[in-house]
N, C-alpha and C positions, 0 to 999 in steps of 0.2 A: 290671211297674209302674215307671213311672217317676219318681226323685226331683225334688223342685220347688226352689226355694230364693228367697230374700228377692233375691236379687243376680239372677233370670231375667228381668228389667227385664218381664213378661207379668203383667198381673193378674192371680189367678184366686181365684175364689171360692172357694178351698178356703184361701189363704194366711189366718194371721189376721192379717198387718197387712193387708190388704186388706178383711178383712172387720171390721176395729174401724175404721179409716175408714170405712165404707161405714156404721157405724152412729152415727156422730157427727152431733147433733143441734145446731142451733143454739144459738151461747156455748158448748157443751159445747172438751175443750182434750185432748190427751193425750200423752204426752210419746216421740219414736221418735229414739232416740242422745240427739245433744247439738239437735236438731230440736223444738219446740214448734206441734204442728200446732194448728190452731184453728179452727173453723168458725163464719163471721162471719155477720153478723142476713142477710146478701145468701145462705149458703148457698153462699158462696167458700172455699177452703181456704187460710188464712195459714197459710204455712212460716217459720218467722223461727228465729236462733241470735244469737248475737254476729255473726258475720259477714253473717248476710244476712234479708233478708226480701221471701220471694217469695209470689204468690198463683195457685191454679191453680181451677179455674172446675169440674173433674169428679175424679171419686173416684181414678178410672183416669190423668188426667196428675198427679194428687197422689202416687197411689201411684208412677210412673216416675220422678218427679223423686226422690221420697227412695231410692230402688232407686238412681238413680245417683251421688247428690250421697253414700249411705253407701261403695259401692264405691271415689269416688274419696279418700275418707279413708284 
């Protein structure tokens, strides 16, 4: 068996940041680091912190961008 981990920048349905994103329903918000993910009326995913606010369109470029933007902390 093979170990998986938050930092294997690969979705997989077994992860559960992947799978609480995947379950965020519009307006709903939930919080990953110092990351404030949000799912807007459009069913876009805003990434916003003090530093940045980004927007990613599928569950899967949401999940990679926080996989990477946590490692390079």
């Amino acid at each position: 068996m093979e170990q998986t981990s938050l930092f294997d920048n690969q979705a997989s349905a077994n992860d559960p940041l992947f799978q609480m994103l995947s379950q965020l329903e519009c307006g709903m918000s939930l919080m990953v680091s110092s990351f404030k993910v949000t799912r807007n009326t459009y069913g876009l995913f805003e990434i916003e912190n003090n530093e940045v606010h980004d927007c990613k369109s599928t569950v899967e470029e949401c999940y990679a961008y926080l996989c990477r933007a946590i490692l390079e902390k």
